[in-house]
C-alpha positions in Angstrom: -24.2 31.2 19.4 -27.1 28.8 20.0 -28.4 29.4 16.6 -25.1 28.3 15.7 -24.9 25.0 17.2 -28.7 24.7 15.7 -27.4 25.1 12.6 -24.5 22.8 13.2 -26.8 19.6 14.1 -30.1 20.1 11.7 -29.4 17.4 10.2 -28.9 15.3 12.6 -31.4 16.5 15.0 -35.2 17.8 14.6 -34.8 22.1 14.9 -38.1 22.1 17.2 -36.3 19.9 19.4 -32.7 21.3 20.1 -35.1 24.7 19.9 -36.9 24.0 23.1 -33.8 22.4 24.4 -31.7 25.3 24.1 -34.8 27.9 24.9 -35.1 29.5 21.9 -37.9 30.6 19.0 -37.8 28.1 16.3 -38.9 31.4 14.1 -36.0 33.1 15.5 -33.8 30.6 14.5 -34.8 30.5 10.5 -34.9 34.4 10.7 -31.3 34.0 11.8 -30.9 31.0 9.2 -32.2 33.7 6.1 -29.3 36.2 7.3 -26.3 36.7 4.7 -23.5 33.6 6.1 -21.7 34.7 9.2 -17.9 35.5 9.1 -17.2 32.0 10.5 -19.8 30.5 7.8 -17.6 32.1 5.3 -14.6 31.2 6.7 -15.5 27.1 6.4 -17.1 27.4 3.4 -14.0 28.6 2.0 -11.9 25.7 3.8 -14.3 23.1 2.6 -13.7 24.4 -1.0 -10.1 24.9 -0.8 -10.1 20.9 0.6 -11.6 20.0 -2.0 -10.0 22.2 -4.5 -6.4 20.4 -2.9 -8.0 16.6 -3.1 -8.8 16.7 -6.9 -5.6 19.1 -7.4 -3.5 16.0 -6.8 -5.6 13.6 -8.5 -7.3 12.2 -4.7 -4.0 10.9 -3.6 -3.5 13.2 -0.7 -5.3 12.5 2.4 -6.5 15.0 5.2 -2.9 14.9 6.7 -0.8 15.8 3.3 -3.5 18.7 2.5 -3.7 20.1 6.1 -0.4 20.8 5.3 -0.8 22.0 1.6 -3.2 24.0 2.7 -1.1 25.8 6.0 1.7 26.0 3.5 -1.0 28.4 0.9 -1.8 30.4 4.4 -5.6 28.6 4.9 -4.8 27.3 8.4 -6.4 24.5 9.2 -6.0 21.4 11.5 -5.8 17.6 10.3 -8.9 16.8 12.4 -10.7 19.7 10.9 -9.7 18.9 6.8 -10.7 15.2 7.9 -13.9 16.4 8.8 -14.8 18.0 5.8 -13.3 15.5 3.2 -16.1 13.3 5.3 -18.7 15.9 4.5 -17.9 16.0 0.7 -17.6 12.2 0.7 -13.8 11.9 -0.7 -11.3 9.7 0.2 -7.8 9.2 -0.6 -6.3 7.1 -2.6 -6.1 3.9 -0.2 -6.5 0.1 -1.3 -4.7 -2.7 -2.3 -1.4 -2.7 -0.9 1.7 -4.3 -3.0 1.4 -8.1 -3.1 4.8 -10.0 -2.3 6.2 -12.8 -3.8 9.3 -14.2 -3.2 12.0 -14.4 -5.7 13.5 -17.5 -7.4 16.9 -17.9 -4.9 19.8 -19.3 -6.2 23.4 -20.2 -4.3 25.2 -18.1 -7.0 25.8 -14.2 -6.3 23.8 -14.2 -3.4 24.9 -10.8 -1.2 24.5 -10.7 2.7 22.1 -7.8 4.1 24.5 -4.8 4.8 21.9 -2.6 4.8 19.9 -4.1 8.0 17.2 -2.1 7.7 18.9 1.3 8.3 17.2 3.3 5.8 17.7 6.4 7.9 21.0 7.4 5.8 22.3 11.6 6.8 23.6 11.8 3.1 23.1 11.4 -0.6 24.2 8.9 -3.1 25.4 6.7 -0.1 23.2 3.4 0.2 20.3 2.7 -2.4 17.9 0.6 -2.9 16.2 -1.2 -6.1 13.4 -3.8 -7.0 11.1 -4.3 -9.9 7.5 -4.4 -10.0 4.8 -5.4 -12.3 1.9 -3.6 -14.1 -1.3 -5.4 -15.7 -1.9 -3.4 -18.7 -5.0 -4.6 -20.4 -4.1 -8.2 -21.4 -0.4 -7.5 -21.3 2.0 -6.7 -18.8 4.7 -4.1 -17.8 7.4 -4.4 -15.6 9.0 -1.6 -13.7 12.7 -1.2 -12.4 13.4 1.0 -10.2 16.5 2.5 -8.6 16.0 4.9 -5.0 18.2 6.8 -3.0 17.2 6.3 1.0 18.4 9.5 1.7 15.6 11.6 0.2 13.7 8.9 -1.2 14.0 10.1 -4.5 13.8 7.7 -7.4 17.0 8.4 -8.9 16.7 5.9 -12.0 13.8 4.0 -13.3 13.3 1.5 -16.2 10.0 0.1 -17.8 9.2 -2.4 -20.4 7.9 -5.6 -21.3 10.0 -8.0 -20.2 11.5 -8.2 -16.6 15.3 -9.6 -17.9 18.7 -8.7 -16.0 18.5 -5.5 -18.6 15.8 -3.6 -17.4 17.1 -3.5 -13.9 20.9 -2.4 -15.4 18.9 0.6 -17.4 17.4 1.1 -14.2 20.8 1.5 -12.7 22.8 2.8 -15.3 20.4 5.8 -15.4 20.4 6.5 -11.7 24.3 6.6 -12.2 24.1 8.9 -15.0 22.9 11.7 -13.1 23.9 11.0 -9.5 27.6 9.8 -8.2 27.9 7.1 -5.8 30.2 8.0 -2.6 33.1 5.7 -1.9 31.8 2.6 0.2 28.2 3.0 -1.7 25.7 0.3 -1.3 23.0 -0.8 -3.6 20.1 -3.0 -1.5 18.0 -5.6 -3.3 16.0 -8.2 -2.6 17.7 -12.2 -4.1 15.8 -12.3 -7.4 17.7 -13.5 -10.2 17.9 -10.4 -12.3 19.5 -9.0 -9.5 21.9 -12.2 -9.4 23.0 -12.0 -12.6 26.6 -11.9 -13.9 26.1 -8.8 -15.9 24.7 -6.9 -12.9 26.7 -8.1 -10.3 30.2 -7.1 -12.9 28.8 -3.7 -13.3 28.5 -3.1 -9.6 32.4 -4.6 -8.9 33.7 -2.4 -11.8 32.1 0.7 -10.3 33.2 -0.5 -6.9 29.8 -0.7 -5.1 28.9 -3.0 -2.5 26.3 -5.4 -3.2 23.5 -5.6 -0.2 20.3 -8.3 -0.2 17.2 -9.3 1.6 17.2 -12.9 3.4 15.1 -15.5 1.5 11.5 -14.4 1.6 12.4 -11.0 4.1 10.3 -8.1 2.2 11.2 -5.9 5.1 14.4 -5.9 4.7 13.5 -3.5 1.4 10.2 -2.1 2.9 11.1 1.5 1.4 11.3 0.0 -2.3 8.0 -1.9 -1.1 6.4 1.0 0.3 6.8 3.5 -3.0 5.5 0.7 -5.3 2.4 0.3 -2.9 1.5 4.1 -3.1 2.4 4.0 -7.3 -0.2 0.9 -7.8 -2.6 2.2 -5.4 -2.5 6.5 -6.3 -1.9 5.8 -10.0 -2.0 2.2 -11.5 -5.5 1.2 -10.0 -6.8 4.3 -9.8 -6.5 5.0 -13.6 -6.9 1.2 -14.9 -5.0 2.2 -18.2 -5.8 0.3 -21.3 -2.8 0.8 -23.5 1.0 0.6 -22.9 1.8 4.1 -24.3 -1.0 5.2 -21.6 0.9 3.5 -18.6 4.4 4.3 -19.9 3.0 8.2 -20.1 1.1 8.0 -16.7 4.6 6.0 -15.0 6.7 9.1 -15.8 4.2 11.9 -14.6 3.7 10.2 -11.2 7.7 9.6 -10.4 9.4 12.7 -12.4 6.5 15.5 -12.1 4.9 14.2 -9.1 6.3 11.8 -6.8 9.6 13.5 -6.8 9.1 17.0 -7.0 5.5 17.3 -5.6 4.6 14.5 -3.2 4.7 15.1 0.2 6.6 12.8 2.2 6.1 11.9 6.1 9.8 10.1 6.5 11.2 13.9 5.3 8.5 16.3 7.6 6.2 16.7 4.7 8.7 17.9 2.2 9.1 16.6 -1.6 12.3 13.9 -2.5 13.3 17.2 -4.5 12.2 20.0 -1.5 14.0 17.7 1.0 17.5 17.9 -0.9 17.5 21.2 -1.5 17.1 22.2 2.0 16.9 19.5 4.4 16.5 21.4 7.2 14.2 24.0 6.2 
């Protein structure tokens, strides 16, 4: 055992030091030192490696939280203190810069919706209140815009939109494809913050024909959609700066792996106890 802790500290500490310290042979320890790994050498050496293994699995956007659980989920128990530890040790880190830069939207007195949401984005059912916004990508010298549609309940990202332009249509495909494959509930909400793609005629028609109640942020409020804020924070910083992409068809390829193949089905989310947008819909409370 005190060779152990020896072995824990060396290099931290000088061995003929804890040595005399803990009244042991410094020769006695590196004898002990040359014997094959110990079962509980073995034991974190395979940790370490499955850490590791987990961190570049998911392209270094999980931290030590996301793969303690990954990793208790593949039977390797392990503690979040413990996979922190060694991420330390192999000098990673997760995925964790630049957060998603506000700006407020042009505001206009025409279509201007009140806040029904309030901030409740705890919802207990599906296609019941969702929310939408639109981001924007630097791609080389040219830009991208995304739209994108979410449902609060799961925090899935049931429609999406991208292209080069950032016009009342991109947000409509954005909707009109989340609407294509989900169906509203009766007193459905759609939450947005004032900008004017969001006030135009077209959009706010399409949401009266389909009989869907129109929520927005106040002027300025980005809290009042901090979900939609939130997942556009963790796209730019696990995919768009991390990968720097040159060309559009790049971006427009990488955009669609990180919300269909990973985001939705494979990212572990904290709001849903560590299950997927998909995982958490299929069973909830499993």
């Amino acid at each position: 055992m005190k060779y152990a802790v020896i072995e824990s500290y060396q290099t931290e500490f000088k061995v003929t030091m804890m040595c005399r310290l803990l009244e042991v042979s410094r020769s006695g320890f590196y004898r002990w030192l040359s014997r094959a790994p110990s079962v509980l050498a073995q034991r974190r050496a395979l940790i370490s490696n499955a850490v590791v293994s987990v961190y570049h699995q998911f392209k270094k956007r999980y931290g030590s939280r996301r793969i303690a659980v990954e990793l208790n989920e593949q039977a390797i128990p392990c503690s979040v203190n413990h996979v922190a530890k060694l991420l330390k040790e192999n000098d990673l880190k997760a995925r964790n810069g630049k957060k998603f830069k506000y700006s407020p939207s042009i505001e206009a007195a025409t279509n201007v919706a009140d806040n029904l949401l309030n901030r409740q984005f705890k919802v207990e059912t599906p296609n019941l209140k969702w929310v939408s916004d639109i981001t924007y990508i630097k791609v080389g010298k040219e830009w991208l815009y995304l739209a994108v549609v979410m449902d609060l309940y799961s925090r899935k990202v049931v429609g999406w939109a991208v292209d080069n332009h950032m016009r009342e249509s991109l947000i409509i495909d954005a909707f009109e494809m989340a609407t294509s494959l989900r169906e509203l509930k009766e007193d459905a909400l759609i939450h947005s913050d004032r900008g004017v793609q969001y006030r135009g005629n077209h959009y706010q028609q399409i949401l009266l024909d389909n009989k869907i109640q129109c929520s927005m942020s106040r002027k300025g409020n980005c809290w009042d959609n901090a979900a939609m804020e939130a997942f556009f924070g963790r796209l730019k910083v696990e995919l768009i700066y991390a990968e720097n992409y040159k060309t559009v068809d790049e971006a427009r390829a990488g955009i669609f792996e990180y919300i269909e193949l990973f985001y939705n089905r494979v990212r572990r989310h904290s709001a849903l106890g560590y299950k997927s947008p998909v995982e958490f819909e299929e069973k909830p409370n499993g």
